[in-house]
N, C-alpha and C positions, 0 to 999 in steps of 0.2 A: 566706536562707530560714530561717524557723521552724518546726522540724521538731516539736517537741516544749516542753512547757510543765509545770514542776514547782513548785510554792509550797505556799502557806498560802491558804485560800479566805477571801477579805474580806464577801465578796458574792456569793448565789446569786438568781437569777431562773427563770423559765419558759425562759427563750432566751439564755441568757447568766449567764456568772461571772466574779467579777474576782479574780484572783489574783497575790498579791503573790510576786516572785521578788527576794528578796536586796533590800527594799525599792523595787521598780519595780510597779506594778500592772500589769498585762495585762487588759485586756475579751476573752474568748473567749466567741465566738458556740455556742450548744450547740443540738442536737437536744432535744426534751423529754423524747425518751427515757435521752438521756446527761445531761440537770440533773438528773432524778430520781433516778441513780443515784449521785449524787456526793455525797461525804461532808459534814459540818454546816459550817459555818461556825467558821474556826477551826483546822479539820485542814488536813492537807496531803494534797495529791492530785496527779493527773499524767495530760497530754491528750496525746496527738498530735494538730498542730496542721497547718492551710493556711494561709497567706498570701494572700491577697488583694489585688495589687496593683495601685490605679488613678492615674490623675492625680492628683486628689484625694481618694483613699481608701483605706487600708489597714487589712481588718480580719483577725481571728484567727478562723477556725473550729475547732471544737475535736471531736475524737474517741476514743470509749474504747478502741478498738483499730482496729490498721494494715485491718483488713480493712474497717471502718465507713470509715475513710479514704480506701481504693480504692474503694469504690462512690461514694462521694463528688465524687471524680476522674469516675467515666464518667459520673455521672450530669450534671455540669455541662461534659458535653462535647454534650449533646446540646442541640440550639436549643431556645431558650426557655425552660431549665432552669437558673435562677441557685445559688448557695449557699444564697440563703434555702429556695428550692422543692427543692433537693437535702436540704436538712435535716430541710423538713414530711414528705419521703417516707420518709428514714430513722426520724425520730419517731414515724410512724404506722408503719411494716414492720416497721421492724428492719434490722439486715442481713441475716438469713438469712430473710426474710421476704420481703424484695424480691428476693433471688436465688431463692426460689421460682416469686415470683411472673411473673419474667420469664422461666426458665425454661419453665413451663408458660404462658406467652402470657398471665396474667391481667393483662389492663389491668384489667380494673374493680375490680382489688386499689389497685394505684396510685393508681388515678382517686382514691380516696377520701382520700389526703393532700389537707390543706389549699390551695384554690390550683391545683390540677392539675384541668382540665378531659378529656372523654374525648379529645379528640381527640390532645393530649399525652399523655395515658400511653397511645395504642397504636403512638406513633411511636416514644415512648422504647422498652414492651419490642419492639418490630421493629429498633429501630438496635442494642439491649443485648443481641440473646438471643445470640448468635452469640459473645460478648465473655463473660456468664456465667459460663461452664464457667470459666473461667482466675480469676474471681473465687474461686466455689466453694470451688475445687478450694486454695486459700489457707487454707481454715479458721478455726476460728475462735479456734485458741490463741495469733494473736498479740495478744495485752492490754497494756496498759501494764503495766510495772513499774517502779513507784516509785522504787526503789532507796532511796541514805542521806536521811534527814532534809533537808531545806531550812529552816535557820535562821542565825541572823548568828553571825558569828566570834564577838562578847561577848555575846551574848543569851540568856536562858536555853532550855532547853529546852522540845518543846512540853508542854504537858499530858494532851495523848494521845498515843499511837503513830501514827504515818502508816499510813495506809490506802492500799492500791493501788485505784485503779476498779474494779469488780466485773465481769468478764468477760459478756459477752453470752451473758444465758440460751439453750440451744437445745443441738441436737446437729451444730454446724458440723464438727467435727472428723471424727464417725463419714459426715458427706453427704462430705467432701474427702475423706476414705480409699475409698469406694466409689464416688463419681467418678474416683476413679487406679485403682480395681482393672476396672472395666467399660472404661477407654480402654484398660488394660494387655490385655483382651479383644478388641479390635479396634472398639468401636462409637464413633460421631462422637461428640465434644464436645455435641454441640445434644443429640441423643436421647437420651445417657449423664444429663446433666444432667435433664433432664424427668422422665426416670423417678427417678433418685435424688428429686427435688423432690418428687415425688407418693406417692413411698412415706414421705421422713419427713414430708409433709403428716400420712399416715397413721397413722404412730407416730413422732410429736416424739420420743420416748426411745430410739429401737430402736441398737440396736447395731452398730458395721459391717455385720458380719456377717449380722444380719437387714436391714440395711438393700439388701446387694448381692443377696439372696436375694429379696427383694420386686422389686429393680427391675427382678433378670433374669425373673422371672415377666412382669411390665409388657411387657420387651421381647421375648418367645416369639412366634414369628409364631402368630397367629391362626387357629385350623381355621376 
């Protein structure tokens, strides 16, 4: 298995980059949102990668961090949901986008990736919301890191510095710290996660702390 992928980028696309490793290319299939982020042509950069393996075909998907990776995983667990259509939905979400969105039940969030009709994204978030929280609650500081250079034993060096992939904009880290602090409180996975979802719908930016404060508001029973 090809867990991860580190080189020099040959070739950028919409949907795909090819990246040379110690002279071998690699085609990694990408979200549009992970080509966008990735460095010029020429740098070196670094995916976490799935394998795809068929009779006749093995491709490489590629991801900016382990968390886009796990949603990746559930999402092509659910029927009818290929790599390609798991890619159009993180392209258009996000990952913390799509744990929102499944979270708080919004298929019509989903629906709007490329290729996804309604009736599939309200099976997917019905088969995913329950599985979510465990997403979540993962955050969003596992990114790739680069580590040393990828260049040949006689080769010169690059002309730039290597660039690590730029972590996924949002506030994953502070929604995974107050999804642990509300289950440490006693409340289910499903409802802890909804409300955390709906309160950094509310403020993208807010802080743990405001964030666990907003969703126990959310979860106050009702007069």
């Amino acid at each position: 298995m090809i867990g991860r992928i580190a080189g020099i980028i040959l070739h950028r696309a919409a949907d795909h980059v090819l990246i040379d490793v110690r002279g071998v290319g690699y085609i990694v299939h990408v979200s549009e949102r992970t080509a966008a982020s990735l460095p010029r042509v020429g740098e070196a950069t670094a995916l976490y990668t799935d394998l795809l393996v068929r009779e006749d075909l093995l491709q490489l998907f590629g991801f900016a961090s382990l968390l886009e990776k796990e949603w990746h995983r559930l999402l092509t667990s659910v029927q009818g949901i290929g790599s390609k259509a798991s890619l159009a939905i993180l392209g258009t979400l996000g990952a913390e986008g799509l744990g929102r969105a499944i979270a708080l039940g919004d298929w019509a969030a989903v629906r709007k990736a490329p290729g996804i009709g309604p009736k599939l994204a309200q099976r997917l978030v019905l088969e995913l919301r329950d599985k979510a929280p465990q997403v979540m609650a993962m955050g969003g500081a596992l990114t790739v890191d680069l580590g040393a250079p990828v260049i040949e034993a006689d080769g010169p060096a690059p002309a730039t510095p290597p660039r690590t992939t730029p972590a996924p904009k949002g506030n994953a880290n502070a929604s995974a710290e107050a999804l642990s602090a509300l289950s440490n409180l006693g409340y289910g996975p499903s409802e802890a996660a909804a409300a955390v979802a709906e309160a950094a719908q509310a403020e993208p930016e807010a802080a743990t702390a405001a964030l666990i404060r907003a969703a126990l508001r959310l979860l106050a029973p009702k007069e």
